[in-house]
N, C-alpha and C positions, 0 to 999 in steps of 0.2 A: 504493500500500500504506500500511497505518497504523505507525505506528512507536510500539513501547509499551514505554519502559523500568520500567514498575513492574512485577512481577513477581505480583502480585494481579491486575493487567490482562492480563498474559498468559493468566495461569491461566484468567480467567473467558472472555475471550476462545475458547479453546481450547475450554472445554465450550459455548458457545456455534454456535461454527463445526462441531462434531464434531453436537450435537443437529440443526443445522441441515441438515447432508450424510445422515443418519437421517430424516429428515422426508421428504427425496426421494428414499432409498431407499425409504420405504415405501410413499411414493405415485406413484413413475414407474408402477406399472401404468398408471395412468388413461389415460398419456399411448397405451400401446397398445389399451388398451379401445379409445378413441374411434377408432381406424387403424384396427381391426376386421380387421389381418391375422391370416389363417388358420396361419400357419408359425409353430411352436411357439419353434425357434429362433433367428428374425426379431423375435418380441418380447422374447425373452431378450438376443437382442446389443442392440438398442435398448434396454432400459433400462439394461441395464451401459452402454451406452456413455453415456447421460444421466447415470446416477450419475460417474462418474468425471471428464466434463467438468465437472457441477458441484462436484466435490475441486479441482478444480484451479482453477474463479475460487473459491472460499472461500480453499482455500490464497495465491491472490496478494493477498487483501486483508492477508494479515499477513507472506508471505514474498517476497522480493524475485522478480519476475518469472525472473531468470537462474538462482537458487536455485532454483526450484521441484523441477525436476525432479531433480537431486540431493538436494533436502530429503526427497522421497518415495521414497527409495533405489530411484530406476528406472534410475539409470546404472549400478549395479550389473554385476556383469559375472555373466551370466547362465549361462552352461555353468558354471561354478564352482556357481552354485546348486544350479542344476537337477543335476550332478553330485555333490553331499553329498546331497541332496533320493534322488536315485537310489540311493547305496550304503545311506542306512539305511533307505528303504522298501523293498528289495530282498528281504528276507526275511518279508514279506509275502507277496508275489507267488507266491515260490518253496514257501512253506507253503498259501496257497490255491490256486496251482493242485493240489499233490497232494491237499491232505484237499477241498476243493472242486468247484467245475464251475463251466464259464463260461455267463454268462448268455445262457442263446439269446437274450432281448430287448438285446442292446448294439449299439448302431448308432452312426455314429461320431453320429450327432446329439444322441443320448441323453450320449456321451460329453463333448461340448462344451457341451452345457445342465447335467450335472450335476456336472461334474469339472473341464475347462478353465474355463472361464467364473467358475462361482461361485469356483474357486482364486484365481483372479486377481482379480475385485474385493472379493472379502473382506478379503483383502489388505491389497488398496490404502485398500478404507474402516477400516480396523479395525484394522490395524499401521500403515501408512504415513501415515495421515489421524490418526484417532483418538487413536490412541497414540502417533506421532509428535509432534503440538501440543504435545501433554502430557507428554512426555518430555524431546525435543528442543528446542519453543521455549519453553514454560511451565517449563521445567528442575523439573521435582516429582523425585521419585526415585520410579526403577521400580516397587515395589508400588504405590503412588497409579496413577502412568500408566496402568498395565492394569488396576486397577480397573472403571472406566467403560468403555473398550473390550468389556472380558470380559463385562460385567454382560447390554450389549445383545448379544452375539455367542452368548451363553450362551442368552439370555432368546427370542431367536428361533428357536432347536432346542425352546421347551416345545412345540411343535405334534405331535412324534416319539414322545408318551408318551401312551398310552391310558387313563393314571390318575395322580393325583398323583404318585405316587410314583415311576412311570417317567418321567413330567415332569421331575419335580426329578432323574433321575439322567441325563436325555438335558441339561437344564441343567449340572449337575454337569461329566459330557464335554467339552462343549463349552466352558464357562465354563477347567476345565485347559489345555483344548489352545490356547485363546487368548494366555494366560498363555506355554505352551512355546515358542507361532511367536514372541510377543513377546521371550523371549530370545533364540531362535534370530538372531531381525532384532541384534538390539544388538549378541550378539556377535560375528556374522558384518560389522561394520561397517557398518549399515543396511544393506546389500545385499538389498534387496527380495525376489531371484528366490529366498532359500534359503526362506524359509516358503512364498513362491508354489509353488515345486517341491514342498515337503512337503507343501502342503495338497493341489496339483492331483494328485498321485500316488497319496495317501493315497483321496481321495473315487475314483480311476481302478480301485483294487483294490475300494472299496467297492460300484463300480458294473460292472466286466467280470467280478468271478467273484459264485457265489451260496454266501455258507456261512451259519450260522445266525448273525442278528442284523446282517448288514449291509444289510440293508431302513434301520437305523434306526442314528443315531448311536451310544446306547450301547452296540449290539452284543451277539454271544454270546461265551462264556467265550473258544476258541481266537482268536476275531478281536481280544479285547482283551490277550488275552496276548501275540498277532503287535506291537499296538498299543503296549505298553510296552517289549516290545522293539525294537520301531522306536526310540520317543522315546530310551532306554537309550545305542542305538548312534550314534544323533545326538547326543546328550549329550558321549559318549565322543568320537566325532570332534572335537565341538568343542574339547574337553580337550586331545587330542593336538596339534592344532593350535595352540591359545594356546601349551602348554608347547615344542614346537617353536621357536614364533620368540620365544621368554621372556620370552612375557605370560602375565596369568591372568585366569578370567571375573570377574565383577562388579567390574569395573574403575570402575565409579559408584554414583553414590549410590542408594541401593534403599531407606530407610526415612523419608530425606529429604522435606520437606512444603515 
C-alpha cells in the first residue's frame, strides 16, 4: 500500500481510485459480451462480482490490507441494518400492497438483478468506495465527500427520463437519495448493511408491487410520498437512537474542505 500523509495527496488520490472503480463499472459489460452467456442473471452477478473485486485491490493500494474490510463498513453487523433498513421501509410495503398490485412479472431472478444485487454494489461503489476515500481517508467534510459520489450515482439514473426534464428530475432522485444512504452510512457508524438494506428494500417495493411511476426512479405522486416518509422515519430512528445513548448527528465536519 502507498502511505500519503499530505492531505492534497489523499484527496487527489481518492478521486482518482473512485474514477478508476467507474471506469470498470462501466465497462465490465465487455467482459460478459465476449462469454456470450445467455443467463440474464449470470452476467449480472459477474460483473458485480468484477466490480467489487476490483474496490477492493484499489482500496489496498491506499488502505492497509487488514483495514480493508472494516474501512468499507462490511463488518458491520448486519441484522441491525437490515433491521432499521426494514422498520422505515415498512410503510411502503404496507401502503403498496393496498393502493397497488403485485407484479405478475416478479421472479425471484428479476428480484436479484434489480433489487438485491444492484442494492448491494451500489453501495459498496458509491458509499463504501467512493465516498468513503473521501470522507474517511481524504478527511474532506461530508458535503464535499458526497458531492462526487452523488454526481455519478445521480448522472447514471438520466437514462429513466424521456425528456430533459424528466432526466434532470430522475437525476435530481437519485442525486438526494445518495446524499441520505451517505448519512445514513456515517451515522449508523459506517455500518454498511443500513443503506445496503434501505436501498435493496426500497428498489424490492419498486420492483414486487406495480403503482404508478415505479417503472422509473422518480416515480408517481403516492410512491414518493411513501418515499419521504420512509426517508422521515429513518431520519427519526436515527435521532432516537443518537439521543438514547447521548450522542447527536453530525458529529463531523460537513463544510470542511
Amino acid at each position: 500500500m502507498i502511505t500519503l500523509s499530505s492531505k492534497t495527496a489523499r484527496l487527489l488520490c481518492s478521486i482518482v481510485a473512485s474514477l478508476l472503480l467507474y471506469i470498470v463499472w462501466d465497462n465490465v459489460w465487455r467482459v460478459t459480451a465476449l462469454l456470450d452467456w445467455q443467463s440474464p442473471l449470470l452476467n449480472k452477478f459477474v460483473r458485480d462480482l468484477i466490480v467489487v473485486l476490483a474496490g477492493f485491490m484499489l482500496a489496498s493500494v491506499l488502505i492497509k490490507p487488514k483495514e480493508i474490510f472494516s474501512f468499507l463498513g462490511m463488518n458491520g453487523n448486519i441484522a441491525k441494518g437490515f433491521g432499521i433498513a426494514s422498520i422505515s421501509v415498512f410503510p411502503i410495503y404496507i401502503v403498496f400492497l393496498i393502493l397497488g398490485s403485485l407484479n405478475a412479472d416478479t421472479t425471484l431472478s428479476l428480484i436479484l438483478r434489480k433489487s438485491i444485487l444492484p442494492g448491494f454494489v451500489e453501495e459498496f461503489m458509491f458509499r463504501a468506495f467512493m465516498f468513503g476515500l473521501l470522507f474517511r481517508y481524504a478527511k474532506t467534510g461530508f458535503f464535499w465527500a458526497v458531492i462526487l459520489p452523488a454526481i455519478v450515482f445521480g448522472s447514471l439514473h438520466l437514462y429513466q427520463g424521456h425528456d430533459a426534464i424528466s432526466s434532470l428530475a430522475a437525476f435530481g432522485v437519485t442525486f438526494l437519495g445518495a446524499v441520505y444512504f451517505s448519512w445514513m452510512y456515517v451515522e449508523w457508524n459506517y455500518n454498511l448493511w443500513v443503506p445496503v438494506g434501505l436501498h435493496i428494500l426500497m428498489n424490492g417495493a419498486w420492483v414486487i408491487f406495480t403503482m404508478e411511476g415505479t417503472e422509473v426512479a422518480v416515480g408517481g405522486l403516492i410512491s414518493n410520498i411513501m418515499r419521504v416518509i420512509s426517508i422521515l422515519l429513518a431520519i427519526a430512528i436515527t435521532v432516537w437512537y443518537k439521543k438514547r445513548n447521548d450522542t447527536t448527528i453530525f458529529q463531523y465536519p460537513v463544510w470542511q474542505l
